[in-house]
DOTITOR-775778 format. One line per 3 residues: for each residue x, y, z of C-alpha. Coordinates in nm, 3 decimals, decimal comma, padded with zeros to 5 digits. Layout:
// residues N
X Y Z  ...
This chain:
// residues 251
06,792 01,336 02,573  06,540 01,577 02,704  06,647 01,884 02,503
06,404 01,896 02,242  06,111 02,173 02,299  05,905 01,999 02,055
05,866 01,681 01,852  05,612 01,676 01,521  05,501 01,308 01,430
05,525 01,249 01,101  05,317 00,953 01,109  05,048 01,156 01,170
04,830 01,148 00,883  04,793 01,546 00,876  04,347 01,536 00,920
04,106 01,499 01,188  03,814 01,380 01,133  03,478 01,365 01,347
03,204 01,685 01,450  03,320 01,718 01,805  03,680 01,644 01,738
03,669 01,930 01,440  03,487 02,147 01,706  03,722 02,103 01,947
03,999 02,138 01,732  03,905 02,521 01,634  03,831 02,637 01,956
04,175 02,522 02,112  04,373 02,758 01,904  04,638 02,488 01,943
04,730 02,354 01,558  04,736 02,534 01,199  04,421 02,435 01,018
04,447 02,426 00,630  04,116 02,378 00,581  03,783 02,256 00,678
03,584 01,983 00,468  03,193 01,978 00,501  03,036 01,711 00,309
02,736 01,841 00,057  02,484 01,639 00,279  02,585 01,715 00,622
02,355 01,886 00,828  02,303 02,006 01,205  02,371 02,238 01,452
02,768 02,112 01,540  02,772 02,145 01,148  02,692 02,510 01,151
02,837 02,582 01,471  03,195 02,433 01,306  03,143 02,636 00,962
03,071 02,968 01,140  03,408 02,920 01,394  03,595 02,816 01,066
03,458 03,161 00,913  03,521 03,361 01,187  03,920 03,216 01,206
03,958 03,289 00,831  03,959 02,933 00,773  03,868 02,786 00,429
03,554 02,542 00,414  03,506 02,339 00,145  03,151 02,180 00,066
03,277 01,869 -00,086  03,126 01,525 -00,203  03,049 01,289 00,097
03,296 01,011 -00,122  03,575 01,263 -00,114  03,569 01,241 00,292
03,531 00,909 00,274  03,885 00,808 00,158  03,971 00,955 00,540
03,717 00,759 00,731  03,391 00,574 00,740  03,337 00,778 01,028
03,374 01,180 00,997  03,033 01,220 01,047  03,062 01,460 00,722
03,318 01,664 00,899  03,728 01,677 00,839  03,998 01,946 00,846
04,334 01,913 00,751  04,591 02,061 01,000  04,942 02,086 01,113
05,141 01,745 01,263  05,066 01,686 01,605  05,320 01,861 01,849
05,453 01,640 02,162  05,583 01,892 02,458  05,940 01,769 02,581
05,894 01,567 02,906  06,085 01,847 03,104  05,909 02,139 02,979
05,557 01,940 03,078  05,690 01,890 03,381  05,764 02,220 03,465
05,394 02,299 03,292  05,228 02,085 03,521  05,373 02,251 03,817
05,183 02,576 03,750  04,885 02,397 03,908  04,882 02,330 04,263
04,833 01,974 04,266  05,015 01,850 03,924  04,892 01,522 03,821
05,043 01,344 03,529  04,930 01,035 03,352  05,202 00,762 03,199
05,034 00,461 02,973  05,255 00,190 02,940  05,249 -00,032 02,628
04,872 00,122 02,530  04,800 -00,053 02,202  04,443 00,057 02,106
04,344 00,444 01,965  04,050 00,389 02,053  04,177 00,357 02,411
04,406 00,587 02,350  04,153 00,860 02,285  03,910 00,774 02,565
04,196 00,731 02,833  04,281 01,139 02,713  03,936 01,231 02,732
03,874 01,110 03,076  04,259 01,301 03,179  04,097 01,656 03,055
03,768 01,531 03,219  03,905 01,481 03,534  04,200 01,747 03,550
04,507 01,602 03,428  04,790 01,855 03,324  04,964 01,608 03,091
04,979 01,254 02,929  05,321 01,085 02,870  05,338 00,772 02,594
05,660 00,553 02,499  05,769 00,609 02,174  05,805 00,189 02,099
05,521 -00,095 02,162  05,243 00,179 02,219  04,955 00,399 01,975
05,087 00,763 01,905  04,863 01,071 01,850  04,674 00,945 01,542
04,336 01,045 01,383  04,142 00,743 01,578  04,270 00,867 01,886
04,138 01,235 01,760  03,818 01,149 01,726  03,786 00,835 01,999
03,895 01,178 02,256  03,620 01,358 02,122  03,841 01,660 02,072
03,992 01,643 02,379  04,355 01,554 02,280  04,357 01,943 02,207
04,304 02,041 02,558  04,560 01,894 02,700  04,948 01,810 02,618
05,146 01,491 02,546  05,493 01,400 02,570  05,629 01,108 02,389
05,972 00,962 02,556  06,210 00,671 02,393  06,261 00,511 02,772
05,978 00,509 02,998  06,221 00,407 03,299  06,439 00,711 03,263
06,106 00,905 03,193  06,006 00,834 03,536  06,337 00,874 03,704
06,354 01,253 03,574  05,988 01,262 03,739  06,128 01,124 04,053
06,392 01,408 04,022  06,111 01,645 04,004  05,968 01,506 04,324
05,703 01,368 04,160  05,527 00,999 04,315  05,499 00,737 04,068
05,191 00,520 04,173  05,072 00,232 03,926  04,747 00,116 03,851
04,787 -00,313 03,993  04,469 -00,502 04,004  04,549 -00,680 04,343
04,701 -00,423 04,520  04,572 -00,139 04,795  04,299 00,002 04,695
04,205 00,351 04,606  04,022 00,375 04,920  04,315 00,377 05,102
04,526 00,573 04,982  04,593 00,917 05,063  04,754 01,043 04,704
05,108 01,286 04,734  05,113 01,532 04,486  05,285 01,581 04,234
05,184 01,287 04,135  05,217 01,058 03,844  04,948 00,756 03,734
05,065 00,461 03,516  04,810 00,282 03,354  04,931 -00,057 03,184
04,834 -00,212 02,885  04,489 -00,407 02,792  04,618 -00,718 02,793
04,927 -00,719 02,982  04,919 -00,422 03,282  05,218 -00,281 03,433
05,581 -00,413 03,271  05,783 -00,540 03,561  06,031 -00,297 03,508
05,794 -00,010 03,506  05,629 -00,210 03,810  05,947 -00,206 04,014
05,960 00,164 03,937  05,639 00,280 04,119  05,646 00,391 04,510
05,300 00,264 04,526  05,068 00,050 04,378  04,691 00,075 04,379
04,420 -00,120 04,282  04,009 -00,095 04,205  03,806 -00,268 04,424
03,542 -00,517 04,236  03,366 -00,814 04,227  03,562 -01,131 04,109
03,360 -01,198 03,860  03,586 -01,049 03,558  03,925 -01,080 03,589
03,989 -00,696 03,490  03,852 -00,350 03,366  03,980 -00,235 03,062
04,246 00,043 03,059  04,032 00,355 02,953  03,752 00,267 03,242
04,038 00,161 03,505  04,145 00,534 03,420  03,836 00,696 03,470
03,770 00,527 03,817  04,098 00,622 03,919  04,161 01,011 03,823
03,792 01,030 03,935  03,938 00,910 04,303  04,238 01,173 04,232
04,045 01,447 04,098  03,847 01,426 04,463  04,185 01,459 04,637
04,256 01,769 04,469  04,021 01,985 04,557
């Protein structure tokens, strides 16, 4: 099942939209970009800064209506380039990526729902050193233009692997001597744990956490020490807390 280099998505909608997440997008060298769309009335120094990059790539830019960009989004900030489908790595060949670094640290989401989420959850893995992000294929957000621009660009920095079973995802990590610990409000806390690497963090869904099967999966379980006063963080800042914790461990 794991045989595949590369998968495109072509649910992708083929744009991304958004000043950083254009910017980011052209320096990562990682996708074919068509072209780049500048509305007439943007202005600013990302603007420029995107339009010379574009130049000096040989891209095309396109001054263009600000209603022509807005069939793509309320919200490209008077910035979108069309590109290439996103490319998920194969699970294997990110595994033996992330084992180029000395501590590999990989990040599973389980059942994530939101883009928006989505995107800042992959923003704070590049922020905080992550080599890779694994999604399910079923019940979760791909790779979408939200997510794009919610990441601020940093969905090109970094790769992700989309698996049909997330149980037999993590037993071929378990193969690969990896530790599975999930993210369980109630459980140790970060503070006392002492994180084995490799290592892989599953963060559950916003309204439901960890699926028991998933759950039963994990070595450990770790949770974020707080005041009882709301039931739960929300899955992108539960991330951040916690890779911030891991990050420390790694250096």
């Amino acid at each position: 099942m794991y045989n595949k280099n590369i998968e495109k998505d072509t649910s992708f909608q083929n744009v991304v939209f958004g000043r950083n997440a254009v910017k980011e997008l052209l320096k990562a060298n990682k996708r074919t970009i068509n072209k780049v769309m500048v509305s007439k009335t943007a202005r600013g120094n990302v603007v420029s800064e995107i339009i010379s990059i574009a130049k000096q790539k040989n891209i095309a830019v396109h001054t263009v209506p600000p209603e022509k960009l807005d069939k793509f989004s309320q919200q490209s900030q008077g910035i979108v380039a069309e590109v290439s489908p996103v490319v998920y790595l194969d699970l294997l060949n990110l595994i033996n990526k992330s084992k180029q670094s000395l501590k590999p640290l990989l990040v599973i989401l389980d059942g994530i729902e939101d883009p928006h989420n989505l995107g800042a959850i992959i923003r704070n893995c590049v922020a905080f050193g992550a080599n890779g992000v694994i999604i399910p294929k079923w019940r979760a957000v791909s790779v979408t233009e939200t997510v794009s621009k919610s990441s601020a660009g940093a969905i090109e920095h970094i790769s992700v692997s989309k698996v049909s079973n997330l149980s037999q995802a993590i037993t071929l990590l378990k193969d690969n001597n990896f530790w599975i610990v999930g993210a369980e409000n109630g459980s140790q806390t970060l503070e006392t744990i002492d994180f084995p690497f490799p290592l892989a963090v599953i963060i559950g869904s916003e309204g439901f956490g960890l699926h028991d099967l998933t759950r039963k999966n994990c070595d450990y379980l770790v949770s974020i020490p707080q005041k009882n006063t709301i039931s739960s963080l929300n899955a992108s800042c539960a991330s951040a807390i916690i890779l911030y914790e891991i990050s420390k461990k790694m250096k």
